[in-house]
C-alpha positions in Angstrom: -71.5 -134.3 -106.1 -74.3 -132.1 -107.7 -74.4 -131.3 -111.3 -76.3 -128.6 -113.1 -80.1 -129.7 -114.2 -80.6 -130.7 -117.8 -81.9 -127.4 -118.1 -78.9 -125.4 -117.4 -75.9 -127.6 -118.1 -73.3 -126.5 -120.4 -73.5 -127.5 -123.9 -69.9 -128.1 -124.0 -67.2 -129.1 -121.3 -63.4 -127.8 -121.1 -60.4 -130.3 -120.5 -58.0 -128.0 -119.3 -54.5 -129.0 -120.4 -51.3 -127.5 -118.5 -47.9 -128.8 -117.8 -44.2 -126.8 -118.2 -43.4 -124.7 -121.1 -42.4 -127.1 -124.0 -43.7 -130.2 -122.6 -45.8 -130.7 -125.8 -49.4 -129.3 -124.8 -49.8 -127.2 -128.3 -49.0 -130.9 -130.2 -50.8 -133.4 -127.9 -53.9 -131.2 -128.1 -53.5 -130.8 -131.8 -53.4 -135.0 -132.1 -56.6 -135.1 -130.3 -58.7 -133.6 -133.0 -60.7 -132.0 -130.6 -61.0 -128.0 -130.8 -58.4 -126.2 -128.9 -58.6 -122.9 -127.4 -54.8 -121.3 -126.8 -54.4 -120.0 -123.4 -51.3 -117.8 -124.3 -53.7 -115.9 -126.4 -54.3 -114.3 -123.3 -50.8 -112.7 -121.7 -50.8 -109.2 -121.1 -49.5 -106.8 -123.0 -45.7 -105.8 -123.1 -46.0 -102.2 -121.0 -49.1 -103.4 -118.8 -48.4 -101.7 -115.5 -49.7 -104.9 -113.9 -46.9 -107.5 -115.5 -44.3 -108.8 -112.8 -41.2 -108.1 -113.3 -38.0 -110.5 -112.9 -35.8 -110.2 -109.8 -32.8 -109.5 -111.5 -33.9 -107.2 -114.1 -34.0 -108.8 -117.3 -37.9 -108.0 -118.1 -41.2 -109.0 -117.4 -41.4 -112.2 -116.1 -43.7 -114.1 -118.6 -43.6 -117.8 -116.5 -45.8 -115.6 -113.7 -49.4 -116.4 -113.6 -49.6 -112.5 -112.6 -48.5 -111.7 -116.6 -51.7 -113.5 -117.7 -55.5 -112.5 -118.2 -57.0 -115.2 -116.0 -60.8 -113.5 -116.3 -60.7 -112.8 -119.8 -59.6 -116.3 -120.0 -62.3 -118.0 -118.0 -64.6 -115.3 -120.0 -63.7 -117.2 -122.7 -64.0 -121.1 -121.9 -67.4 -120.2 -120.6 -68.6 -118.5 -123.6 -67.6 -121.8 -125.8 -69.0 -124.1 -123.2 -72.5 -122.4 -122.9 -73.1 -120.4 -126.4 -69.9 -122.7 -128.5 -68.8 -119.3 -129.7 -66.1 -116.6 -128.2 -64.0 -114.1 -129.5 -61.0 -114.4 -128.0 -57.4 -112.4 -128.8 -54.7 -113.4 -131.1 -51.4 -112.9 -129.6 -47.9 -112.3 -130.7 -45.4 -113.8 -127.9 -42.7 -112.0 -130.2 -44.0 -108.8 -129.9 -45.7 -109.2 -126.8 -48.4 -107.9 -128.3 -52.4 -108.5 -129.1 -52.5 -108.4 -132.8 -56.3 -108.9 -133.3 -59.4 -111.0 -132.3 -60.4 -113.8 -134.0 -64.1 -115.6 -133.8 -63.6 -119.0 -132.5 -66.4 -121.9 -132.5 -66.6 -125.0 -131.6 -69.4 -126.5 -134.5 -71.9 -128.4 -132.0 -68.5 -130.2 -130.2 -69.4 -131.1 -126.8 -65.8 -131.3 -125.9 -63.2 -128.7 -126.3 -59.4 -128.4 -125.3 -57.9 -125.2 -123.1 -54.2 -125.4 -123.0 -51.5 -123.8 -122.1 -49.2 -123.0 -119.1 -51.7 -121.3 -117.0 -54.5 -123.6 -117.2 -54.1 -124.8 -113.4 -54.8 -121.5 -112.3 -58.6 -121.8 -113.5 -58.9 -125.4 -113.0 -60.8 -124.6 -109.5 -63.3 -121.5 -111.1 -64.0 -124.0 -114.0 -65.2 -127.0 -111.9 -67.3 -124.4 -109.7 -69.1 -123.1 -112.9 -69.8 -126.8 -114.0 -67.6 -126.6 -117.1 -64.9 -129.1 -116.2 -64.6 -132.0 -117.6 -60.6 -132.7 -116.5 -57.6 -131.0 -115.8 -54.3 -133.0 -116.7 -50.6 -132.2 -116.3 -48.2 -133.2 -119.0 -44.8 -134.3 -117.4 -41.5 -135.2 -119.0 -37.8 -135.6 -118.3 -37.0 -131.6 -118.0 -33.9 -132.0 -120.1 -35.9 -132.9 -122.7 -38.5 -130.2 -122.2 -35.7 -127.7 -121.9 -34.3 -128.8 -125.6 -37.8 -128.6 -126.9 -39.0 -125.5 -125.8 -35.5 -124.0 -127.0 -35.7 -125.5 -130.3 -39.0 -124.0 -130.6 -38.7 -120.1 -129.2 -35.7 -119.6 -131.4 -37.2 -121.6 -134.0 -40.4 -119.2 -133.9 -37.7 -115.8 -132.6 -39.7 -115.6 -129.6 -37.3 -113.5 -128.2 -33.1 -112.8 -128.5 -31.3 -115.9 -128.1 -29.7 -115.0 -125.0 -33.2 -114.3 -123.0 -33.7 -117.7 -124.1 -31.2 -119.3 -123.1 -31.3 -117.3 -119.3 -35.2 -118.4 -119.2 -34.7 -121.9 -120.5 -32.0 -122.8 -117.9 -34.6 -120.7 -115.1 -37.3 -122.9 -116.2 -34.9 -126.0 -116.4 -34.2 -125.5 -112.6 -38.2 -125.1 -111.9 -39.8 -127.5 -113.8 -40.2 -130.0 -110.9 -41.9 -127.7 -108.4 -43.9 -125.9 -111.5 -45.5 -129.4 -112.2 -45.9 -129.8 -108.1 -47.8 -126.6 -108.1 -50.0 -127.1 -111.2 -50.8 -130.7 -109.9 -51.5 -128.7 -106.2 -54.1 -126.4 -108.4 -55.9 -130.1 -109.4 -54.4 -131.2 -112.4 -53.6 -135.0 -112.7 -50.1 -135.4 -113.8 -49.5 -137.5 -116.7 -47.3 -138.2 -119.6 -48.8 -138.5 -123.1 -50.2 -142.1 -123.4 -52.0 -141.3 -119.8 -53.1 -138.2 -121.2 -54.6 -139.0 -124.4 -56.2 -142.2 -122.7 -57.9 -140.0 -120.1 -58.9 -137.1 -122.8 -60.5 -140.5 -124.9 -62.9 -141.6 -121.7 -63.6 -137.3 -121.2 -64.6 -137.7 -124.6 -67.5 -140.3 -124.1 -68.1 -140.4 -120.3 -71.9 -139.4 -119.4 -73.1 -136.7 -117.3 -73.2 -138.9 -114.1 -69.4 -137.8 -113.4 -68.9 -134.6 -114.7 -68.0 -135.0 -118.4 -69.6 -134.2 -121.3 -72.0 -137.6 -123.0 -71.6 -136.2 -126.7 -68.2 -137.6 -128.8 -66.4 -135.3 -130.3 -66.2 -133.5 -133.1 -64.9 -134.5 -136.3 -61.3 -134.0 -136.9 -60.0 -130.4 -137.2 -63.7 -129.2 -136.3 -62.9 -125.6 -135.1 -63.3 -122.3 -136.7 -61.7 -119.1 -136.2 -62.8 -116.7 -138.5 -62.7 -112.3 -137.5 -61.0 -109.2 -137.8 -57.8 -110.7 -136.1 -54.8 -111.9 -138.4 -54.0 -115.9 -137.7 -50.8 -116.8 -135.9 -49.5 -120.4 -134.8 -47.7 -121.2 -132.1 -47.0 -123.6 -129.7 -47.9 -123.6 -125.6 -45.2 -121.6 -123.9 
């Protein structure tokens, strides 16, 4: 396998982190210490002619890769890896809505988290560009994924209780072949002591197999500063 010259490699590398909606993505990447970009920064819009729509009617069907800004995304992960700065969007997955942009750096890291449910869908664009250092999968029994992401959404009012409770049982019902298709797009499938053991050696592997040969930065290293208000929420 070739590898960009010295010249032209990245200054930073991406672990793409993906896995079902409430599997824990937003708090393993946060235990890491590593910067984290948020991939659900970058739905759509609520009124995009583009969004897919649900078979039966209820709405826009947000689980679609199709409802997601895959280029601006990618746009993204490159800037950080190559320049460690993008602006990127802060989104409200209440509102379905963009609420501002924020500034984000990684401060000289060589290694930087991407997460969210999408993440398998660039996982192949990534690795072509010389940006990837891994691509993991975080599996766990889908009952219990399907009480944590409800906690959460009506914790955080995501949307009306009774969307949640239609999408949660959907997603309950998928969550096998979501993780099948995610680990089909090239993500290892893992729980979270595999993970976090694999995101340590991506952390201090050399350039001899793809990863970046910096450690990482110290922990909480990330910036976001702009004209965008701040909002916190976990991976979808």
């Amino acid at each position: 396998m070739s590898f960009p010259s010295a010249a032209r490699r990245p200054a930073a590398r991406v672990l793409l982190l993906t896995g079902p909606s409430g599997s824990g993505k937003s708090s393993l990447a946060a235990r890491t210490g590593l910067p984290v970009l948020r991939l659900d920064d970058f739905y759509k819009e609520a009124g995009d002619p583009t969004l897919p729509r649900l078979p039966d009617g209820g709405g826009a069907d947000w689980d679609s890769p199709l409802s997601w800004d895959a280029d601006a995304a990618v746009a993204a992960v490159a800037a950080l890896c190559r320049e460690g700065r993008a602006a990127v969007p802060v989104y409200d997955i209440g509102a379905s809505a963009r609420t501002g942009v924020v500034d984000v750096t990684l401060d000289g890291a060589a290694l930087f988290v991407a997460e969210g449910i999408f993440a398998a869908e660039v996982i192949d664009r990534c690795r072509a560009a010389g940006l990837l250092a891994d691509a993991l999968c975080l599996r766990g029994r889908p009952t219990t994924t399907f009480r944590r992401r409800l906690l959460r959404d009506v914790r955080e009012s995501r949307k009306p209780v009774p969307y949640l409770i239609r999408r949660g049982l959907r997603l309950l019902r998928a969550e096998r072949s979501v993780v099948a298709r995610q680990t089909a797009l090239g993500a290892h499938p893992c729980a979270r002591p595999e993970a976090l053991a694999r995101i340590a050696a991506a952390r201090t592997a050399g350039p001899d197999d793809g990863r970046t040969e910096r450690p990482g930065p110290p922990e909480g290293a990330i910036s976001r500063t702009g004209g965008g208000p701040g909002v916190t929420h976990a991976g979808s």
